[in-house]
Biopython code that builds the backbone (N, CA, C, O; Angstrom):
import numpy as np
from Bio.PDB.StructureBuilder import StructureBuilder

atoms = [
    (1, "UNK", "N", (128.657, 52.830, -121.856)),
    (1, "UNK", "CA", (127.923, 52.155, -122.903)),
    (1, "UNK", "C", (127.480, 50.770, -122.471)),
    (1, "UNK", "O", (128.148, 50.023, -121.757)),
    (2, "UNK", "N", (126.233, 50.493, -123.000)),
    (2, "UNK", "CA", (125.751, 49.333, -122.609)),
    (2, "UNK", "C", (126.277, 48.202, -122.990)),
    (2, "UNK", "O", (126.368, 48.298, -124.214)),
    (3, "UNK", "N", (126.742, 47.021, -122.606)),
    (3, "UNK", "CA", (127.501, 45.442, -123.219)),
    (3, "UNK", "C", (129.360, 45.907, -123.628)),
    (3, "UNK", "O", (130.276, 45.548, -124.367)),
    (4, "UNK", "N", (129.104, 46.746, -122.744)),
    (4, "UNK", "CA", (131.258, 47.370, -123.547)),
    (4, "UNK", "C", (131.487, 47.246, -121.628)),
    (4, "UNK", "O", (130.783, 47.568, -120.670)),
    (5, "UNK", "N", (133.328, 46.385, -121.839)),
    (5, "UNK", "CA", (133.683, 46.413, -120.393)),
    (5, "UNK", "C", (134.766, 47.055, -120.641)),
    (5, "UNK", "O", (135.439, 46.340, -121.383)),
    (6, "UNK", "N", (135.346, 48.106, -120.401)),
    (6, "UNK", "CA", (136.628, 49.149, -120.739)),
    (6, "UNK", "C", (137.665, 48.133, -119.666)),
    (6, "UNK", "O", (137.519, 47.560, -118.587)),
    (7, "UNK", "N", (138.702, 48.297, -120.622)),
    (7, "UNK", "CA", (139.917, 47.731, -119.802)),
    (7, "UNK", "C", (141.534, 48.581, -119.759)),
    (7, "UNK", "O", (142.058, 48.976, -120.801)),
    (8, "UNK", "N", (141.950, 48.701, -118.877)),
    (8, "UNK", "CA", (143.336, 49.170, -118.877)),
    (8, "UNK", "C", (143.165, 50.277, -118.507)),
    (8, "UNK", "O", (143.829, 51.221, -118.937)),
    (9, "UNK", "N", (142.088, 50.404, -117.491)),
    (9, "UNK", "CA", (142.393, 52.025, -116.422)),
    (9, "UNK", "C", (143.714, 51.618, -115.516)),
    (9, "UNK", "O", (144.104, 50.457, -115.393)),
    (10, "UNK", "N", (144.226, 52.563, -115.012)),
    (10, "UNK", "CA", (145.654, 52.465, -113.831)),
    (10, "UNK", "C", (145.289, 53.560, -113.326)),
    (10, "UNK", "O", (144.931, 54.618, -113.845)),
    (11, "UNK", "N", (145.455, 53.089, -111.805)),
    (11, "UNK", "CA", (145.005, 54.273, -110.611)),
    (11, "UNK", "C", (146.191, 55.751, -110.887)),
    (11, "UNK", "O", (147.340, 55.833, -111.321)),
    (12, "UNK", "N", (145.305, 56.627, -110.438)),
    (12, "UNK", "CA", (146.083, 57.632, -110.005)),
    (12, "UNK", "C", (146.539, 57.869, -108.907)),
    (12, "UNK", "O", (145.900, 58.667, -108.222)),
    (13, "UNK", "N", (147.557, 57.386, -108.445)),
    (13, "UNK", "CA", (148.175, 57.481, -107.545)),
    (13, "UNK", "C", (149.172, 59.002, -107.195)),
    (13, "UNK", "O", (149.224, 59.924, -108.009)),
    (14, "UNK", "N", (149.863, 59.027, -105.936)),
    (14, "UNK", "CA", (150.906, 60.187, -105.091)),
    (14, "UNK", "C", (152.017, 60.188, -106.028)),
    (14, "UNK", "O", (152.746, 61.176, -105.932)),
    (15, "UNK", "N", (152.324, 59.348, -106.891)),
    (15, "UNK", "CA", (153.152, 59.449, -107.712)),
    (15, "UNK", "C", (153.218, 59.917, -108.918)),
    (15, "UNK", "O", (154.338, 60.034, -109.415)),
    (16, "UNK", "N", (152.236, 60.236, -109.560)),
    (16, "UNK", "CA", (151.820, 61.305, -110.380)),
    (16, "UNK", "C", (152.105, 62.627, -109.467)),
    (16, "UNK", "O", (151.679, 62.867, -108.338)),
    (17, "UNK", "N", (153.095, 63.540, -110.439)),
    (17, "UNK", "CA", (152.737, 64.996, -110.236)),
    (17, "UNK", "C", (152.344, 66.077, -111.433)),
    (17, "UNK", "O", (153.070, 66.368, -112.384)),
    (18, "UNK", "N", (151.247, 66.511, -111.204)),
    (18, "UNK", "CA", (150.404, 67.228, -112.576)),
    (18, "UNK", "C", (149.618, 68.229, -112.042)),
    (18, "UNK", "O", (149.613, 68.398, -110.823)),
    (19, "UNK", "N", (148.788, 69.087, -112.959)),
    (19, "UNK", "CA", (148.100, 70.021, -112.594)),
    (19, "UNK", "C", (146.902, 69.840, -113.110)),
    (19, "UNK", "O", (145.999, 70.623, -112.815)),
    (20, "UNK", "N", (146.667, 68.682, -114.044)),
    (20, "UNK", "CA", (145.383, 68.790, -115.184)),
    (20, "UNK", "C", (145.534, 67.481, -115.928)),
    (20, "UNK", "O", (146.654, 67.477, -116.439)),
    (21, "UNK", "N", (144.886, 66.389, -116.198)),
    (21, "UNK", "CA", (144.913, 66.096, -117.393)),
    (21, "UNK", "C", (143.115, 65.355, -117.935)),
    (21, "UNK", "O", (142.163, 64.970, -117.256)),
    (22, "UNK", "N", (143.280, 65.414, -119.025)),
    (22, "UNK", "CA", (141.951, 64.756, -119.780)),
    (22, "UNK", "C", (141.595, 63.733, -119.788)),
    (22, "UNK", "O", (140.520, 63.292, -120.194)),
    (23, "UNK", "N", (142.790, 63.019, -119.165)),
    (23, "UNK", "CA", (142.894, 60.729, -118.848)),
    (23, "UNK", "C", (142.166, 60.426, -117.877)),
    (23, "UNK", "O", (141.663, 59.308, -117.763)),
    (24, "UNK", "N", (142.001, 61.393, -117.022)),
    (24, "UNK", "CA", (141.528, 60.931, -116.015)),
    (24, "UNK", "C", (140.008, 60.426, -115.941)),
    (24, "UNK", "O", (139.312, 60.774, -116.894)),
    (25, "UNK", "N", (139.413, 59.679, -114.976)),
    (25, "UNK", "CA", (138.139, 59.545, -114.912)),
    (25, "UNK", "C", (137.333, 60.529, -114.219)),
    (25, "UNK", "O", (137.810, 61.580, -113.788)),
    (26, "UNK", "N", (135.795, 60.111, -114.078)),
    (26, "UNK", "CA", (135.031, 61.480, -113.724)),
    (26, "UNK", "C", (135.623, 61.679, -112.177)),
    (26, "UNK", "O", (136.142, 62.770, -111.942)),
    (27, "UNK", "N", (135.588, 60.926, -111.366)),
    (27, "UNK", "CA", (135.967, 60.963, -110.574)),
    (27, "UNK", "C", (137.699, 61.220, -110.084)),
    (27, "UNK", "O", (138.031, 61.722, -109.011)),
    (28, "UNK", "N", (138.311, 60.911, -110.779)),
    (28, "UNK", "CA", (139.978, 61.348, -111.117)),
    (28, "UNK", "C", (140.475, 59.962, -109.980)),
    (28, "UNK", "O", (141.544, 60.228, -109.431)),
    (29, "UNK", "N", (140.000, 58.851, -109.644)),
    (29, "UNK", "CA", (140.782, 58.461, -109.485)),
    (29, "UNK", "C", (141.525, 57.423, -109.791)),
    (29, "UNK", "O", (142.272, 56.793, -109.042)),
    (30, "UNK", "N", (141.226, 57.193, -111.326)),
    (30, "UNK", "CA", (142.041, 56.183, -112.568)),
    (30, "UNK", "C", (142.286, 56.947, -114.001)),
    (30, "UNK", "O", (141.320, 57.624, -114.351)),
    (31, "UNK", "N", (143.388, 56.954, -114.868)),
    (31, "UNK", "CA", (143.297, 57.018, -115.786)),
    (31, "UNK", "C", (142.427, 56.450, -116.666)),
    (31, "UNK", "O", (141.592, 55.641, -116.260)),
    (32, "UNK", "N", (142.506, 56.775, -117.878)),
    (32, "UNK", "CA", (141.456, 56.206, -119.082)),
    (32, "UNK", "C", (143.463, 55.277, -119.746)),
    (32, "UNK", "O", (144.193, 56.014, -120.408)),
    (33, "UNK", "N", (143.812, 54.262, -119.527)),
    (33, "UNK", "CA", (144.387, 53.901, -120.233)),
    (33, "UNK", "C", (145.991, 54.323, -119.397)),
    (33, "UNK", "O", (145.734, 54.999, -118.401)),
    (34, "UNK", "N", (147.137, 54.149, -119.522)),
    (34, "UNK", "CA", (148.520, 53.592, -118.906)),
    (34, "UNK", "C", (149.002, 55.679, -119.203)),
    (34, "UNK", "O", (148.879, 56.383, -120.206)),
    (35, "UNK", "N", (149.606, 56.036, -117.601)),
    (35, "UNK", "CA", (150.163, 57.466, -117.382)),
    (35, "UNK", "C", (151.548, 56.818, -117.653)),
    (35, "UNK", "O", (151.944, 55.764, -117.155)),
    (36, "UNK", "N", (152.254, 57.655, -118.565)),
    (36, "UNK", "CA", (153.702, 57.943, -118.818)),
    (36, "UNK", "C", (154.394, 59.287, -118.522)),
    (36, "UNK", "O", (153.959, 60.345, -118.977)),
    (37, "UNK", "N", (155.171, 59.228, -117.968)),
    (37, "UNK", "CA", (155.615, 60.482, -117.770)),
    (37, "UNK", "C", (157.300, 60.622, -118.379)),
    (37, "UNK", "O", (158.264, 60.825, -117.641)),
    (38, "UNK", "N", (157.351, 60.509, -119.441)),
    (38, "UNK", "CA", (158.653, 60.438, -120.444)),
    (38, "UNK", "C", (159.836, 61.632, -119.891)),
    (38, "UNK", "O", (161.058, 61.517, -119.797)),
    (39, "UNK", "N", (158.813, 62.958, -119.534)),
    (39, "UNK", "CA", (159.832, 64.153, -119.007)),
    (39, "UNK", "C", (160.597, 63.902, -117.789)),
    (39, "UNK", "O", (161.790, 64.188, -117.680)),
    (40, "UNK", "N", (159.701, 63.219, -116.635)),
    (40, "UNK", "CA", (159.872, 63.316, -115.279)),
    (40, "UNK", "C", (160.118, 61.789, -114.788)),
    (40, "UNK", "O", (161.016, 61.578, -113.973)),
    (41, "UNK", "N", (159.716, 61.250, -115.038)),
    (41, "UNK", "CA", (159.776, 59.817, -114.593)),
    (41, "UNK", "C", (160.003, 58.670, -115.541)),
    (41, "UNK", "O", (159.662, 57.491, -115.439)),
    (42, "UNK", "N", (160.643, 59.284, -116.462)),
    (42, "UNK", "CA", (161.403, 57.677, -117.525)),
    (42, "UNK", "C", (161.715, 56.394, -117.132)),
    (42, "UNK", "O", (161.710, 55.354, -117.790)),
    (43, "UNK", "N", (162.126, 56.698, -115.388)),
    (43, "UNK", "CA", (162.663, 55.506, -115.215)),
    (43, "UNK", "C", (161.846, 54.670, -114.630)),
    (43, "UNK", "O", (162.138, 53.503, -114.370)),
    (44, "UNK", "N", (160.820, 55.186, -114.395)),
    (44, "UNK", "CA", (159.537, 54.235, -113.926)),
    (44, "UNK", "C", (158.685, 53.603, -114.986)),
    (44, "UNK", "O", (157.807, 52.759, -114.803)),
    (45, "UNK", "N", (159.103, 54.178, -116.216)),
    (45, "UNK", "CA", (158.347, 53.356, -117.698)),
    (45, "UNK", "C", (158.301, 52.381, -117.848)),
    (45, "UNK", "O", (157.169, 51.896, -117.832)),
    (46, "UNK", "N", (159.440, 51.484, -118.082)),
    (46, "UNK", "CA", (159.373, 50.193, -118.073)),
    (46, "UNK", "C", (158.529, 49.234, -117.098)),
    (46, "UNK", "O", (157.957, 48.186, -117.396)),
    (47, "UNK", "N", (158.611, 49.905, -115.800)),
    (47, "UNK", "CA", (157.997, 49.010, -114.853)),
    (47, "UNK", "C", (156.375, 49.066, -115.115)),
    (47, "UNK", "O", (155.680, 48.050, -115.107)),
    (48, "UNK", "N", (155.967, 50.124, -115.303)),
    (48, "UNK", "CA", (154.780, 50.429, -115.253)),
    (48, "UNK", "C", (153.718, 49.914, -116.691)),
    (48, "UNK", "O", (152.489, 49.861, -116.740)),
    (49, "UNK", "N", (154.856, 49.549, -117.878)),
    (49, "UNK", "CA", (154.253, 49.135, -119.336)),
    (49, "UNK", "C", (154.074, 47.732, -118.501)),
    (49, "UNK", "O", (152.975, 47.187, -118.390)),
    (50, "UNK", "N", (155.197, 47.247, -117.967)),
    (50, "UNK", "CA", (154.993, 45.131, -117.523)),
    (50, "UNK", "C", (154.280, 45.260, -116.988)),
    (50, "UNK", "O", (153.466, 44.501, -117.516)),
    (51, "UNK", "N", (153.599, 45.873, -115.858)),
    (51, "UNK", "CA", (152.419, 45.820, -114.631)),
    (51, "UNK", "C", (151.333, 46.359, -115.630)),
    (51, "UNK", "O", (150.353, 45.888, -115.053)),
    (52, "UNK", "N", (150.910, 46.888, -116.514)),
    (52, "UNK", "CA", (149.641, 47.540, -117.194)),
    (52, "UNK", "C", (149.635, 46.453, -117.849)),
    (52, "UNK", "O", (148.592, 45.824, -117.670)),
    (53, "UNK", "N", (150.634, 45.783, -118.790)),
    (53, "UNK", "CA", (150.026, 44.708, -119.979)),
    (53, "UNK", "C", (149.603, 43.665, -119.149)),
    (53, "UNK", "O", (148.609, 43.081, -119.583)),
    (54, "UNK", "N", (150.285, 43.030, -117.530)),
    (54, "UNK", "CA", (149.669, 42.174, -117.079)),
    (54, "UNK", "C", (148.244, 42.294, -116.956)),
    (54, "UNK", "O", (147.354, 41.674, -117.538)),
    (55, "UNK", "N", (148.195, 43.096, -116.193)),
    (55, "UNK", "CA", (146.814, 43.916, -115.676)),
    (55, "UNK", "C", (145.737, 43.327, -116.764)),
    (55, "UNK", "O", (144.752, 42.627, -116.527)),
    (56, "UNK", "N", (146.182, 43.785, -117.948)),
    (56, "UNK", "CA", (145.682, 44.162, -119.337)),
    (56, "UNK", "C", (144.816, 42.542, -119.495)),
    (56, "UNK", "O", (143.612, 42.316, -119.618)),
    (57, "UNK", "N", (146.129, 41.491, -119.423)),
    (57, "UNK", "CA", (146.183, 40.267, -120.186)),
    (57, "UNK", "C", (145.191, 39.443, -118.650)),
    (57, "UNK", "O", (145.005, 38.267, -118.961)),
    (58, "UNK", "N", (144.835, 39.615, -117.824)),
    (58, "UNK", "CA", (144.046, 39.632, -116.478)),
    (58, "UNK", "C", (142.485, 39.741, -116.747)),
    (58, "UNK", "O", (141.599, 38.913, -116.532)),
    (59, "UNK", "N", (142.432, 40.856, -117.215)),
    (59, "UNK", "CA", (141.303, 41.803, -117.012)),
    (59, "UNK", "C", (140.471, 40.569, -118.023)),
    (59, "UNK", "O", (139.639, 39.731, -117.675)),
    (60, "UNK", "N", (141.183, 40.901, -119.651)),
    (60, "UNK", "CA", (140.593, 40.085, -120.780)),
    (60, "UNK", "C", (140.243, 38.762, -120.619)),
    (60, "UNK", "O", (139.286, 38.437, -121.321)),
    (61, "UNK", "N", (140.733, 37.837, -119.882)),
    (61, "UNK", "CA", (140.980, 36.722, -119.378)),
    (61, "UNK", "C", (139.925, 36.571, -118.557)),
    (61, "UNK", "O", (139.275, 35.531, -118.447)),
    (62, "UNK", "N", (139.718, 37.675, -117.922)),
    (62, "UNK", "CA", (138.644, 37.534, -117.066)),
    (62, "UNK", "C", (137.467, 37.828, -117.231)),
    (62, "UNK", "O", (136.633, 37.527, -116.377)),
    (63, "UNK", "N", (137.066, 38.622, -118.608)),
    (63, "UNK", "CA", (136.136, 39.148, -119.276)),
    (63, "UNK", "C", (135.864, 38.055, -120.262)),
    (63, "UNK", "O", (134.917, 38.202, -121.033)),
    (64, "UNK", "N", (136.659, 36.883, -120.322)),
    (64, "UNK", "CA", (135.941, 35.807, -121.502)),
    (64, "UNK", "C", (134.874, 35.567, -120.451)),
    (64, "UNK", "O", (133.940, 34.799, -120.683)),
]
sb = StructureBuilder()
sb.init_structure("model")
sb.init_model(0)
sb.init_chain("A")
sb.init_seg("    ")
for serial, (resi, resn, name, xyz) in enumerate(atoms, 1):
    if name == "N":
        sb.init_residue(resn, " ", resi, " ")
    sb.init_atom(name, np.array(xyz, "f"), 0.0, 1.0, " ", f" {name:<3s}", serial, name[0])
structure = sb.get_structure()
């Protein structure tokens, strides 16, 4: 869309393991928005919410 800057893609990285999902971009290699993996990787949650909101609080900052 024209005058819209989307914020809070996170790469898809080797650390994702999946078969499919709809987050992804056209190209698959960012999400649309922060991958959780609650089943398989809980313990990487926390780290990954502090590194996305930075990201997050970056991006906006940088978009004034």
């Amino acid at each position: 869309p024209q005058g819209v800057n989307f914020l809070g893609y996170w790469p898809n990285s080797s650390d994702y393991e999946f078969e499919a999902s709809k987050a992804l971009t056209e190209d698959k290699s960012q999400f649309v928005g922060l991958a959780l993996d609650e089943d398989s990787q809980y313990e990487k949650s926390d780290e990954r919410i502090a590194t996305w909101i930075e990201q997050i609080m970056t991006q906006y900052s940088e978009s004034l």
